[in-house]
Residue frames as qw, qx, qy, qz and C-alpha x, y, z in Angstrom:
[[0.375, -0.105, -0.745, 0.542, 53.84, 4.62, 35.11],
 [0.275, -0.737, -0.499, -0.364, 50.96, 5.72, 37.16],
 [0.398, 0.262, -0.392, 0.787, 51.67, 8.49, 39.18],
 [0.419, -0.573, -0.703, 0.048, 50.21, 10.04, 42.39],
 [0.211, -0.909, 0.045, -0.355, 49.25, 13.43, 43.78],
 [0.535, -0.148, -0.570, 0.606, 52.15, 14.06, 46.04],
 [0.129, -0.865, -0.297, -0.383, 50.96, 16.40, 48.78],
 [0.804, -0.491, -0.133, 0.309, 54.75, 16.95, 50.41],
 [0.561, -0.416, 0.332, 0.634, 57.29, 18.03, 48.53],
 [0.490, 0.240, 0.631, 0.552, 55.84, 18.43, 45.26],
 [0.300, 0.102, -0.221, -0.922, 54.60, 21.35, 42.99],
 [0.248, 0.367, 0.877, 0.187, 51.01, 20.53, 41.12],
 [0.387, 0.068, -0.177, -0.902, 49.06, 21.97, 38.59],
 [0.306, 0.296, 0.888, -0.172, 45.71, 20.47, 38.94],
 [0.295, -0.362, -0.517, -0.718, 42.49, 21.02, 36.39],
 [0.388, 0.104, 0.387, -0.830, 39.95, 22.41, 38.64],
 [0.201, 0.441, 0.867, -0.117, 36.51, 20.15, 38.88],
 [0.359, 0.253, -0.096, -0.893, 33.99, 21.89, 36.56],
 [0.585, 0.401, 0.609, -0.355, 30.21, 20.66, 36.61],
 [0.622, 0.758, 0.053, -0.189, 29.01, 19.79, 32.81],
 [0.179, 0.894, -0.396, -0.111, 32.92, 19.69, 31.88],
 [0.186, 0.621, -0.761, -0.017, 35.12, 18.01, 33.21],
 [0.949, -0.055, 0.100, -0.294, 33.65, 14.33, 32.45],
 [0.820, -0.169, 0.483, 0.257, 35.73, 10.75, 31.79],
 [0.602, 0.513, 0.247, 0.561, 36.27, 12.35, 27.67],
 [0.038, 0.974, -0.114, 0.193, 37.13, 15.86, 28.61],
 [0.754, -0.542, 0.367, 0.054, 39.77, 14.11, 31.61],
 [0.839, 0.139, 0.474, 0.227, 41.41, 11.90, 28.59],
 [0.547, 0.713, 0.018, 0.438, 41.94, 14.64, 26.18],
 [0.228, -0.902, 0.278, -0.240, 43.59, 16.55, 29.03],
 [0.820, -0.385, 0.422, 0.041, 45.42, 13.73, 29.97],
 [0.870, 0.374, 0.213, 0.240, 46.96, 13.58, 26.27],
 [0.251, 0.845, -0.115, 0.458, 48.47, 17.14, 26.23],
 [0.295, -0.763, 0.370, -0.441, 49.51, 16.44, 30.05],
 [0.720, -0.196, -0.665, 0.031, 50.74, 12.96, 31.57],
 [0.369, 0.038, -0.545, 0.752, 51.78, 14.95, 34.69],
 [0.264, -0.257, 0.170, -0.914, 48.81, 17.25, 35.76],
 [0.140, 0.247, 0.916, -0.285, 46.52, 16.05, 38.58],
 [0.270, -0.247, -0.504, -0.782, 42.97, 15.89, 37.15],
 [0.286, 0.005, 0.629, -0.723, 39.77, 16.35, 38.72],
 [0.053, 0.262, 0.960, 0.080, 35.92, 15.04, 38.23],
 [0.343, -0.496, -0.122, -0.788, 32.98, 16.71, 38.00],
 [0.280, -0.336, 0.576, -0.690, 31.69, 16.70, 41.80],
 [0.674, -0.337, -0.542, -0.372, 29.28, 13.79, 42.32],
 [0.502, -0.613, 0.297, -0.533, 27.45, 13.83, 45.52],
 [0.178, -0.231, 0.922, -0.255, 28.30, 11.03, 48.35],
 [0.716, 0.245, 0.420, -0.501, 24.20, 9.48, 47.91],
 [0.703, 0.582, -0.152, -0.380, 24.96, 9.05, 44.38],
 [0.342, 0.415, -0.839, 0.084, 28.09, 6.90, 44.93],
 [0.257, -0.131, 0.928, -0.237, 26.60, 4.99, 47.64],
 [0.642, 0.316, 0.595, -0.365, 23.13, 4.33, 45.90],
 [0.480, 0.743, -0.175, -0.433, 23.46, 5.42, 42.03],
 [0.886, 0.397, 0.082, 0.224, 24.98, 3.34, 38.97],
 [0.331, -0.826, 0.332, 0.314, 28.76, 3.87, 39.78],
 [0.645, 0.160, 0.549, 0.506, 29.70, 1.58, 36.90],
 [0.255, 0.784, 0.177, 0.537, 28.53, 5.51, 34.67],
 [0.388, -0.918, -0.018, 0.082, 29.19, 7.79, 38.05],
 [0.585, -0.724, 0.306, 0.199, 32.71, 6.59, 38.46],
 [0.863, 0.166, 0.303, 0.367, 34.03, 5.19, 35.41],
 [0.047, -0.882, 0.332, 0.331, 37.40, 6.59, 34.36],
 [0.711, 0.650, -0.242, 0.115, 40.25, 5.40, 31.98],
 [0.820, -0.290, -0.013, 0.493, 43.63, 4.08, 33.56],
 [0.534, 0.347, 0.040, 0.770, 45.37, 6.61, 31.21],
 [0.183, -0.881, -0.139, -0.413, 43.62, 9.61, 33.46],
 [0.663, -0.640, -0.118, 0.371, 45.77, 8.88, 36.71],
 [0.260, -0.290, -0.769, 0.507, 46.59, 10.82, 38.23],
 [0.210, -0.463, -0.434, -0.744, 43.09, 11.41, 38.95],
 [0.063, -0.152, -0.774, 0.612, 40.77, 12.58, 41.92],
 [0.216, -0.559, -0.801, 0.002, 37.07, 12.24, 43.07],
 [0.081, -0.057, 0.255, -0.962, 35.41, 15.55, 44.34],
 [0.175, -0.379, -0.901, 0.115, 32.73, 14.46, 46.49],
 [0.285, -0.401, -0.084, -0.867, 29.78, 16.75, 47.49],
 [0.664, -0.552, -0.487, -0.133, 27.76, 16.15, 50.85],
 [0.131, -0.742, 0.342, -0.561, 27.77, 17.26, 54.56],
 [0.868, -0.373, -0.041, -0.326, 27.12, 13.87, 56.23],
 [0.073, 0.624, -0.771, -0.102, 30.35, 12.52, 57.61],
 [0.667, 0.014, 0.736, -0.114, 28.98, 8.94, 57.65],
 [0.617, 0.752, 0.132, -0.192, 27.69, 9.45, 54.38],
 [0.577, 0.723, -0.374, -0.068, 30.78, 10.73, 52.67],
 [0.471, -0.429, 0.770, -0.036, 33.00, 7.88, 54.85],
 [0.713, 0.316, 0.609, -0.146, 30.82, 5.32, 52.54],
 [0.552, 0.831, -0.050, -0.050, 31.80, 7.52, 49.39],
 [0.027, -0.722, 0.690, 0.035, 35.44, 7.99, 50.25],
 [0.499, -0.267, 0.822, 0.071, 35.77, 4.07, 50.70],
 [0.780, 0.195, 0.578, 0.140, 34.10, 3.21, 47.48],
 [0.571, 0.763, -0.294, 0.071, 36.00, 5.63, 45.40],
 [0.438, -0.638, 0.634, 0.013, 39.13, 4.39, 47.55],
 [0.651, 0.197, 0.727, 0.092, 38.41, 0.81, 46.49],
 [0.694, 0.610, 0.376, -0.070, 37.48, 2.15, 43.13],
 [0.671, 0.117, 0.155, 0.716, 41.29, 3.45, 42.03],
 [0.146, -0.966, -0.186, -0.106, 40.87, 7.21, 42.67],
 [0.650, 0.128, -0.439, 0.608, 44.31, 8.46, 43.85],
 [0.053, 0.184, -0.241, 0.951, 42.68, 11.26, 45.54],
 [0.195, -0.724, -0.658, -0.069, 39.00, 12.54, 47.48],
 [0.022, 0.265, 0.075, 0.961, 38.29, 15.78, 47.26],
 [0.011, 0.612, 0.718, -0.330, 35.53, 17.47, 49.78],
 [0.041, 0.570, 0.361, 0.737, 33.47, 20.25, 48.03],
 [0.216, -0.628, -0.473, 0.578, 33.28, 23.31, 49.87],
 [0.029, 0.585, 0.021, -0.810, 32.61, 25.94, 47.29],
 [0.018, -0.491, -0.682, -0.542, 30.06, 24.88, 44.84],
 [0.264, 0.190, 0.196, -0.925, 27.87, 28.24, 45.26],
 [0.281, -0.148, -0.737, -0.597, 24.57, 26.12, 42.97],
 [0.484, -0.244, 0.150, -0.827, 21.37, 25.79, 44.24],
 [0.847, -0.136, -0.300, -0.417, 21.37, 22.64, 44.17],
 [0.620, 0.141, -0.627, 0.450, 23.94, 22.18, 46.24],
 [0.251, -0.266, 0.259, -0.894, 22.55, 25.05, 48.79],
 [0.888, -0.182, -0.035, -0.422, 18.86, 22.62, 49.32],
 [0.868, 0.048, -0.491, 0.048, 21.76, 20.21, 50.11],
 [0.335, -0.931, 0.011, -0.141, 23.47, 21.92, 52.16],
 [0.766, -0.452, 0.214, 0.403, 26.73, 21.99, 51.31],
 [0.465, 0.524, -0.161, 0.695, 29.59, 23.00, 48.82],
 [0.157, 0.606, -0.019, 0.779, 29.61, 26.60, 49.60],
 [0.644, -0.682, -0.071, -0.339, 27.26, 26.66, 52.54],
 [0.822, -0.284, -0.397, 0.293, 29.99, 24.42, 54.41],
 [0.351, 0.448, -0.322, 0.756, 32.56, 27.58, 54.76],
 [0.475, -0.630, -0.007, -0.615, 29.59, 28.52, 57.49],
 [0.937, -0.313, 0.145, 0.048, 30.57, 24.81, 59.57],
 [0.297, 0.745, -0.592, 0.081, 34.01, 24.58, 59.95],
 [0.454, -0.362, 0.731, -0.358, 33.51, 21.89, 62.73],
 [0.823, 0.151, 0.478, -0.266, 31.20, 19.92, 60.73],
 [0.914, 0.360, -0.182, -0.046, 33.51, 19.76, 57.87],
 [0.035, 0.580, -0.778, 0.238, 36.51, 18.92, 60.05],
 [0.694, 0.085, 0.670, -0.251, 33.84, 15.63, 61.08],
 [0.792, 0.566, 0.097, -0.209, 33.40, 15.30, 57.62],
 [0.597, 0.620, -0.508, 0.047, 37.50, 14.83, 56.38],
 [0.285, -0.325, 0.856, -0.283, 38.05, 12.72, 59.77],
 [0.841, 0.102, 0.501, -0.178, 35.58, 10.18, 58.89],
 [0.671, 0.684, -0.238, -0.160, 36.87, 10.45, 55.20],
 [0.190, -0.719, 0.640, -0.192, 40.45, 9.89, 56.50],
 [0.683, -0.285, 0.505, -0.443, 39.54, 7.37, 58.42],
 [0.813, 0.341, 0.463, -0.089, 38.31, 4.99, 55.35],
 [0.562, 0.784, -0.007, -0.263, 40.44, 6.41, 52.42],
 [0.970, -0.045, 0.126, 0.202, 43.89, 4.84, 52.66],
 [0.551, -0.282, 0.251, 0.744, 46.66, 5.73, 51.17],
 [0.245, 0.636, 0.498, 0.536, 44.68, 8.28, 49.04],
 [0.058, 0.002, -0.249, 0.967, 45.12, 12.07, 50.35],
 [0.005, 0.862, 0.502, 0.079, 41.75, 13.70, 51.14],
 [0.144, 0.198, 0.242, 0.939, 41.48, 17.29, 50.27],
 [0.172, 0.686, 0.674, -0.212, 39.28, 20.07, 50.51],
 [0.204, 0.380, 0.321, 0.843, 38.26, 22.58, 47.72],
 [0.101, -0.745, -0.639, 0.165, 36.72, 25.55, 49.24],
 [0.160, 0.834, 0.149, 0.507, 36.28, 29.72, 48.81],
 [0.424, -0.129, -0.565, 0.696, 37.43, 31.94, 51.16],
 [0.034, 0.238, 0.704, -0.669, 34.05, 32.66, 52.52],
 [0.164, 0.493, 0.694, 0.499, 30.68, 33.45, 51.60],
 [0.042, -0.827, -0.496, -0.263, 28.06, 35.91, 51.71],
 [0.214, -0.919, 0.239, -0.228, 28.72, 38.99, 54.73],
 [0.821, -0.441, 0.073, 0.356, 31.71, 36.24, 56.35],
 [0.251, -0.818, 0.503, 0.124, 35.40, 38.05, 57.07],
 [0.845, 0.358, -0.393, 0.054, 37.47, 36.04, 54.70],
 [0.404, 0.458, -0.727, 0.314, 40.66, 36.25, 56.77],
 [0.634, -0.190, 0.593, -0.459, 38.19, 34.47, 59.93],
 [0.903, 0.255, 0.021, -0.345, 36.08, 32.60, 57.68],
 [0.912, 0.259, -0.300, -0.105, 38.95, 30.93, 55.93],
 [0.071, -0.469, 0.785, -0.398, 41.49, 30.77, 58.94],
 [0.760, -0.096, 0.249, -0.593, 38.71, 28.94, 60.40],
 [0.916, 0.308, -0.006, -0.256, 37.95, 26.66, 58.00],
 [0.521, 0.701, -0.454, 0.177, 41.63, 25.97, 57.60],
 [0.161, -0.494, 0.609, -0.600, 42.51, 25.18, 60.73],
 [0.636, -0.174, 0.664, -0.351, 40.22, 22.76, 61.70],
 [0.839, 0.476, -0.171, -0.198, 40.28, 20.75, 58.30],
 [0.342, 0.656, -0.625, 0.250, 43.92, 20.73, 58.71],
 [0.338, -0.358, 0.694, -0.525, 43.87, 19.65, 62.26],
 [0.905, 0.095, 0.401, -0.109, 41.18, 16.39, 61.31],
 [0.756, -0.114, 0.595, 0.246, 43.77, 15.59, 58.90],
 [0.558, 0.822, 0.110, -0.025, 42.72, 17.06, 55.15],
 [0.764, -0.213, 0.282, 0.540, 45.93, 16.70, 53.16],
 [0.418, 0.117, 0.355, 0.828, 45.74, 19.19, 51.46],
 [0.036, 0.659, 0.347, -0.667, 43.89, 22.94, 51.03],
 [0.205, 0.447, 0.513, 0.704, 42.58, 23.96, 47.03],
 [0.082, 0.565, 0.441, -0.693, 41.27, 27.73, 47.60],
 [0.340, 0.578, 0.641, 0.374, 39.20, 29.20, 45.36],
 [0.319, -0.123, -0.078, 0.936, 40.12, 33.42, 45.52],
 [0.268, -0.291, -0.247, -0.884, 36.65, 34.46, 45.88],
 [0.431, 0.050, 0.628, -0.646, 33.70, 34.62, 47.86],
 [0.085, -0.440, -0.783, -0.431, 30.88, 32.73, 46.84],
 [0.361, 0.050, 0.015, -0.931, 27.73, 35.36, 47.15],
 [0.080, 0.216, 0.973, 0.024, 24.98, 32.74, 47.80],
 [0.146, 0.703, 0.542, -0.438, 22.51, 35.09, 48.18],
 [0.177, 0.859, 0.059, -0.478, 22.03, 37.48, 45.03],
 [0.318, 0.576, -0.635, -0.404, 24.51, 35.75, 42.16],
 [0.925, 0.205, -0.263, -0.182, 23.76, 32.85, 39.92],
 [0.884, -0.177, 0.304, 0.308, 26.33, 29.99, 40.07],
 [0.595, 0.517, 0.148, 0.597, 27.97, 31.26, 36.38],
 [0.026, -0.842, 0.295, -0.451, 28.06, 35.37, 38.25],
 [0.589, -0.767, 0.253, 0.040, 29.88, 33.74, 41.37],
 [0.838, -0.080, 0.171, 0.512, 32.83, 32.62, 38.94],
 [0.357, 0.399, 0.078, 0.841, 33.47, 36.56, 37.94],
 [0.145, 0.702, 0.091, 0.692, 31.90, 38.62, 39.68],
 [0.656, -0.710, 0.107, 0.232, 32.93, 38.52, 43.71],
 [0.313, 0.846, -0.432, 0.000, 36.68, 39.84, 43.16],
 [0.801, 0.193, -0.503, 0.263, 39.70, 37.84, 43.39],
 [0.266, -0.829, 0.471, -0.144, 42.11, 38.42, 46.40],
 [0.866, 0.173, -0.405, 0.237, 45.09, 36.15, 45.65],
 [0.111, 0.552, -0.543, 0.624, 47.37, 38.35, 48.18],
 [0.536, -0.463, 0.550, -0.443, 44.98, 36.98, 51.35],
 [0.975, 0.198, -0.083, 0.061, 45.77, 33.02, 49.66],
 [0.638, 0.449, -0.365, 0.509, 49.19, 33.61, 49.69],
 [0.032, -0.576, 0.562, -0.593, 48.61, 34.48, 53.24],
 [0.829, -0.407, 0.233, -0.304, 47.38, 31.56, 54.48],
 [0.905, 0.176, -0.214, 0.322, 49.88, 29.39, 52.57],
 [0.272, 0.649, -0.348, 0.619, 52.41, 31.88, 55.18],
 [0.471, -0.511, 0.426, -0.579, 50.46, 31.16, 58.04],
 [0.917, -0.115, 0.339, -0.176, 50.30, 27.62, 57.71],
 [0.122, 0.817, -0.532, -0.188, 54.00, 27.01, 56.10],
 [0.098, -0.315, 0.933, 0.141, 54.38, 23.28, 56.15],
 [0.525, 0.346, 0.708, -0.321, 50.77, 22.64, 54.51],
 [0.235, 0.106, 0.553, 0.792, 49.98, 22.30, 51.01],
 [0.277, 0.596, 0.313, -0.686, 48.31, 24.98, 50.01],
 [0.414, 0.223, 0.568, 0.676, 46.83, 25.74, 45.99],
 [0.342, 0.425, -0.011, -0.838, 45.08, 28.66, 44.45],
 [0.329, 0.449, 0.786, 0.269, 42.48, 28.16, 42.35],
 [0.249, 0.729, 0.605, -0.203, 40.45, 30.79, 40.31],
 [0.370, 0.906, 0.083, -0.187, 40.95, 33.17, 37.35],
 [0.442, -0.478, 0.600, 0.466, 44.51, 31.80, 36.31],
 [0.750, 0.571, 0.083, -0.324, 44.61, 32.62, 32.73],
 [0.746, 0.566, -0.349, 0.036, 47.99, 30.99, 31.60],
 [0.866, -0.057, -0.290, 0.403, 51.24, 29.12, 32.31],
 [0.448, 0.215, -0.411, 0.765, 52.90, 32.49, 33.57],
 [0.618, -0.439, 0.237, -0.608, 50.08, 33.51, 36.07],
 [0.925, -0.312, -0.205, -0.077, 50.29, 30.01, 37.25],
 [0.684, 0.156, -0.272, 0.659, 54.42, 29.80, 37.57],
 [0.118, -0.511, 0.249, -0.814, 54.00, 33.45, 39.28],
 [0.763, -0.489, 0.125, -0.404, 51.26, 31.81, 42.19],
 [0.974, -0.161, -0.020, 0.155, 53.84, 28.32, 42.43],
 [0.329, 0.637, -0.294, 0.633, 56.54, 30.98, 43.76],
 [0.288, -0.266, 0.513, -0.763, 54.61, 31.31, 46.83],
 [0.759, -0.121, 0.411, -0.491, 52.08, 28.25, 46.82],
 [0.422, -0.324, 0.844, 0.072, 52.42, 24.85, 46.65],
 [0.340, 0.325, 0.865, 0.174, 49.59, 24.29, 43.78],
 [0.093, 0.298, -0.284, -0.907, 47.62, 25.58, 40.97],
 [0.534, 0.432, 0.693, -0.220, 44.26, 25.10, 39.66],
 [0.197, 0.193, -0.333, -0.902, 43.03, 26.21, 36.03],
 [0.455, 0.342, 0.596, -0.566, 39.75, 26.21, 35.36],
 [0.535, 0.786, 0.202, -0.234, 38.32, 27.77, 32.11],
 [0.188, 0.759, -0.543, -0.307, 41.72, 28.31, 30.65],
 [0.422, -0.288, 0.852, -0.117, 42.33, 25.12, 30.71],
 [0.575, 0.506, 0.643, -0.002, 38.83, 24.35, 28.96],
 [0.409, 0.867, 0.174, -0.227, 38.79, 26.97, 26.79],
 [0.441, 0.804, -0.398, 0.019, 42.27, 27.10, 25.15],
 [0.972, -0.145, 0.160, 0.088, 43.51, 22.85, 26.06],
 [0.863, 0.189, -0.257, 0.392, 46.88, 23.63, 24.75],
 [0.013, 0.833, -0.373, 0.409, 48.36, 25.42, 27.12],
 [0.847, -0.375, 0.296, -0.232, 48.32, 22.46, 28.91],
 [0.864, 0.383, -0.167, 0.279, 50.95, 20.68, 26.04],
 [0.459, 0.489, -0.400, 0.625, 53.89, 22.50, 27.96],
 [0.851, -0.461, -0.091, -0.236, 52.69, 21.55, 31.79],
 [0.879, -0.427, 0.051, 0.206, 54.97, 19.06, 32.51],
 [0.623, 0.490, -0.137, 0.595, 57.88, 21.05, 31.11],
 [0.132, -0.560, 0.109, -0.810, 57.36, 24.49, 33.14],
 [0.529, -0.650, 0.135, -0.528, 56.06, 22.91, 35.83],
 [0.938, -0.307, 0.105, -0.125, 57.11, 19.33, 36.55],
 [0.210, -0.740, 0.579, 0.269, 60.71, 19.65, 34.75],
 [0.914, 0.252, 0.308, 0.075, 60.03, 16.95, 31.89],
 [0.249, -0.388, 0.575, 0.676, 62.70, 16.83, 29.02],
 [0.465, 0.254, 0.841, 0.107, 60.38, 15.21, 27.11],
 [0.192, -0.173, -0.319, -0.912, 59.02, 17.35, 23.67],
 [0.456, 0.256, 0.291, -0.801, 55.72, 19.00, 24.18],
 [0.570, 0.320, 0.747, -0.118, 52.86, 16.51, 23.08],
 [0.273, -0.004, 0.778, 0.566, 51.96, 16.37, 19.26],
 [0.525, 0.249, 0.364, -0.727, 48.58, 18.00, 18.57],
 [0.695, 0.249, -0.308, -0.600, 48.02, 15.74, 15.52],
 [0.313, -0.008, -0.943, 0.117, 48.74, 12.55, 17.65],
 [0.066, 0.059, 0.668, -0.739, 46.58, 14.06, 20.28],
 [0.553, 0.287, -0.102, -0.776, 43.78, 14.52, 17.79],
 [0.512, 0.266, -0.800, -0.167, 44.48, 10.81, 16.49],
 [0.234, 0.057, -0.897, 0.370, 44.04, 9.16, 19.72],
 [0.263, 0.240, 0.351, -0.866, 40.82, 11.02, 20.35],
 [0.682, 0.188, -0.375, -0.599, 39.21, 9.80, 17.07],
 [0.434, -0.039, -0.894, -0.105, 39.84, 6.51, 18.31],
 [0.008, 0.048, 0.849, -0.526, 38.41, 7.14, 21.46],
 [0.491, 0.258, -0.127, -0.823, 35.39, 8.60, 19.30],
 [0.665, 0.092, -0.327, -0.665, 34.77, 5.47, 17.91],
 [0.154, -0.085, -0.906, 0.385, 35.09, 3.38, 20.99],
 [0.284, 0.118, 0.171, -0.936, 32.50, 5.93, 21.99],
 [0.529, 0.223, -0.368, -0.731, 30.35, 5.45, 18.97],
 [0.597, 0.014, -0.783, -0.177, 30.12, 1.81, 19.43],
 [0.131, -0.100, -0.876, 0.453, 29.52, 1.74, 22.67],
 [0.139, -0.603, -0.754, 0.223, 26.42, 3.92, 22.22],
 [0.321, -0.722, -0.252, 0.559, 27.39, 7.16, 22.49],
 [0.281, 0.955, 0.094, 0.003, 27.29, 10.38, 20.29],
 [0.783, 0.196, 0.034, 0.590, 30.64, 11.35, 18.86],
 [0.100, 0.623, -0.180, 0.754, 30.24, 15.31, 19.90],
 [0.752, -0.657, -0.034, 0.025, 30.04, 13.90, 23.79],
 [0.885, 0.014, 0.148, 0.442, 33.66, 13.97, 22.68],
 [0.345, 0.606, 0.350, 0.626, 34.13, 16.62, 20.38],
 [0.155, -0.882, -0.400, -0.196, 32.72, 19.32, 22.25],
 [0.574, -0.756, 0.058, 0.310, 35.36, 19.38, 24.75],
 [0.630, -0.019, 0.369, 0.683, 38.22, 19.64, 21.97],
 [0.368, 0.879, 0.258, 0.160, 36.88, 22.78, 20.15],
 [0.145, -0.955, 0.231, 0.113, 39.32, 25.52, 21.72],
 [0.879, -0.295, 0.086, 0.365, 42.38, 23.19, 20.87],
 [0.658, 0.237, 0.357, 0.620, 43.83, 25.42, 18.50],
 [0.035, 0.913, 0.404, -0.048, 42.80, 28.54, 19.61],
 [0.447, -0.822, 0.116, 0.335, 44.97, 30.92, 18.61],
 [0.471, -0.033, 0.812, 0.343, 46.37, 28.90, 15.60],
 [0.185, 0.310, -0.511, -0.780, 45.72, 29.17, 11.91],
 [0.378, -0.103, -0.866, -0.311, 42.70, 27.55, 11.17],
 [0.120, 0.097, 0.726, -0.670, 41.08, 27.58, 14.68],
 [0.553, 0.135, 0.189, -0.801, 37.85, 29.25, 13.53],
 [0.500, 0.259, -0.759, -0.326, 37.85, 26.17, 10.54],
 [0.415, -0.047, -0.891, 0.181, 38.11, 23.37, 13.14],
 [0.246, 0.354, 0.723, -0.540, 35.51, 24.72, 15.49],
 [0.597, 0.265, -0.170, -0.738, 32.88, 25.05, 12.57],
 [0.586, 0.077, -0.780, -0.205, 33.79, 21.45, 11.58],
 [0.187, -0.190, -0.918, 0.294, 33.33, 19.87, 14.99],
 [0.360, 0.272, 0.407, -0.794, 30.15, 22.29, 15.93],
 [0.585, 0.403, -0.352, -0.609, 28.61, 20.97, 12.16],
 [0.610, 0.328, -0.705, -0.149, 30.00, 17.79, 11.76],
 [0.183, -0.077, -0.876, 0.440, 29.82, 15.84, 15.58],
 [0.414, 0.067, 0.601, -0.680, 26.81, 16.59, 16.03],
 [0.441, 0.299, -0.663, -0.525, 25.34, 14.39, 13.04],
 [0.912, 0.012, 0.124, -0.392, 23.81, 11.30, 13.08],
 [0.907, 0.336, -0.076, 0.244, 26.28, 8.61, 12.32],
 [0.203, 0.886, -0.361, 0.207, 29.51, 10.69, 13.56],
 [0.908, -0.331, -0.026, 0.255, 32.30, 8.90, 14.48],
 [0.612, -0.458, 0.157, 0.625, 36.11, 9.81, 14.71],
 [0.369, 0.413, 0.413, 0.723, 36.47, 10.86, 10.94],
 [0.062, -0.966, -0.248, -0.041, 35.09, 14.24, 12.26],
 [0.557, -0.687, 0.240, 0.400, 38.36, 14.61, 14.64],
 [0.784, 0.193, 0.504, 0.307, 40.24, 13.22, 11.33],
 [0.287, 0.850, 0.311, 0.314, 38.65, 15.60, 8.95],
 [0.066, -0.991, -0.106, -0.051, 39.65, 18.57, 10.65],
 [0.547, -0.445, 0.428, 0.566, 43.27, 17.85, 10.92],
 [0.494, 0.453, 0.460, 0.583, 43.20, 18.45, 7.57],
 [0.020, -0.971, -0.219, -0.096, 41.49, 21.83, 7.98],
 [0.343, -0.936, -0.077, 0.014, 43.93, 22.71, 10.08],
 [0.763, -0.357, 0.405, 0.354, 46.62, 21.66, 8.75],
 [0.493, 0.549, 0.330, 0.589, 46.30, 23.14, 5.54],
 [0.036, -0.964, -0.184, -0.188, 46.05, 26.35, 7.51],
 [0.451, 0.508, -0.466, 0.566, 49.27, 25.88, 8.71],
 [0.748, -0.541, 0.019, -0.383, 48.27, 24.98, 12.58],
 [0.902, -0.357, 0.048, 0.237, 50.28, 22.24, 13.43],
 [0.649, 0.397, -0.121, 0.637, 53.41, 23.97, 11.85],
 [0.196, -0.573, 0.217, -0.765, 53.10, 26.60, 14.33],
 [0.806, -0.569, -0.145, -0.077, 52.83, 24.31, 17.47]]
């Protein structure tokens, strides 16, 4: 059954957009270990949906709901035109990017930069609104950049988002530093402050609020969704995918047993050689699946095979295949 972000009543752990990451095969394997977490896209800008090849931009898998768009742009006409053709295009969500810190988003003048315009992205999630139906818009944003006063900056920015409508509020628990840190130093090295997040989700009590940033497991997340209504992981997520197999227990109350990693690995080789036939390179796949086992007998095994073996000429699923073996002789799946 296809399920939808609720942004009332419910908890949510969401996977946190990540450029280069989280594509349509990363989305799917996450979607195998989770049927309940809300996934994100990698950002694509509003130009690129209204002019660009949306049949590759946008294409997703039914089995990903529930999934959301994270748009990038400052124009509110512009991202109206985006919001209605991811609306129309089965999205359950639209995300507005406020806190890509990249440089190519800076010469655009937005993510990060927006935290400076609070007015212009409150024009920007009313026109969204406006055109997006029964799909929540959102905005993902830091809580301020460069010399800005977080607890202005993101009162601000809060406030009037809220007020044009924005169903919802993903912070990210850092400044972005536009000026002086790469894109990769603004995801470590501005500090966290989860304590002034958890005060806006106080000052604004009947709004969902989520944290996002440096959540390295299921009991740092369950500790923030005491006091906020939502949870992002980011890198943990990518970097060590099963923690994600025991989601909808801990967080959503399933009964249901925690997902199978050698079904999850099974269902992936097929999607490998959908892949493979359609064109595509069997470690476009792979790549994302290295960390599954991290932790696990055998781990190092199965990321040599897929770093060795998917990137071949000719690879197709039988990589994924292979390495169940590996990892299974190491005693891996007995220990899930």
């Amino acid at each position: 059954m296809r399920r939808k972000p609720v942004y009332d009543n419910d908890k949510i752990l969401a996977i946190a957009p990540m450029m280069d990451w989280t594509d349509r095969h990363c989305r799917l394997f996450h979607r195998q270990l989770s049927r309940r977490a809300l996934l994100y896209t990698e950002m694509v800008v509003a130009d690129a949906v209204i002019h660009g090849d949306r049949g590759r931009l946008l294409r997703f898998d039914p089995a990903e709901h529930p999934l959301a768009v994270q748009l990038g742009g400052s124009d509110p006409e512009k991202l109206a035109e985006a919001t209605r053709i991811c609306a129309d295009h089965g999205f359950d969500e639209i995300n507005l990017n406020v806190g890509c810190p990249s440089d190519r988003v800076q010469s655009g003048t937005f993510g990060a930069c927006l935290m400076r315009q609070p007015d212009l992205v409150a024009r920007c999630v009313a026109a969204m609104k406006k055109v997006a139906g029964a799909a929540p818009v959102t905005v993902k944003c830091r809580i301020g950049v460069d010399e800005q006063e977080p607890r202005r900056a993101l009162w601000a920015l809060a406030e009037q988002a809220i007020d044009a409508g924005a169903d919802a509020l993903w912070v990210h628990a850092r400044k972005a530093w536009l000026e002086g840190l790469s894109p990769k130093e603004n995801r470590d090295v501005p500090p966290l402050d989860y304590p002034l997040v958890h005060a806006l989700k106080g000052d604004f009590p009947t709004r969902f609020i989520g944290v996002n940033g440096g959540i390295a497991d299921l009991d740092q997340a369950a500790a923030h969704l005491d006091v906020m209504d939502g949870v992002m992981l980011g890198r943990a997520a990518y970097q060590t995918p099963s923690i994600l197999a025991d989601v909808d227990r801990r967080v959503y109350g399933a009964q249901r047993p925690a997902p199978d990693l050698a079904n999850v690995v099974d269902t992936m080789a097929v999607h490998v050689d959908r892949h493979v036939a359609e064109g595509g390179r069997a470690s476009h796949v792979t790549r994302h699946m290295v960390g599954l086992f991290h932790g696990r007998p055998g781990a190092r095994a199965w990321r040599r095979h897929l770093s060795e073996q998917a990137v071949r000429p000719g690879a197709t699923g039988a990589v994924l295949r292979e390495g169940l073996k590996l990892v299974a002789g190491e005693g891996a799946l007995a220990a899930a």
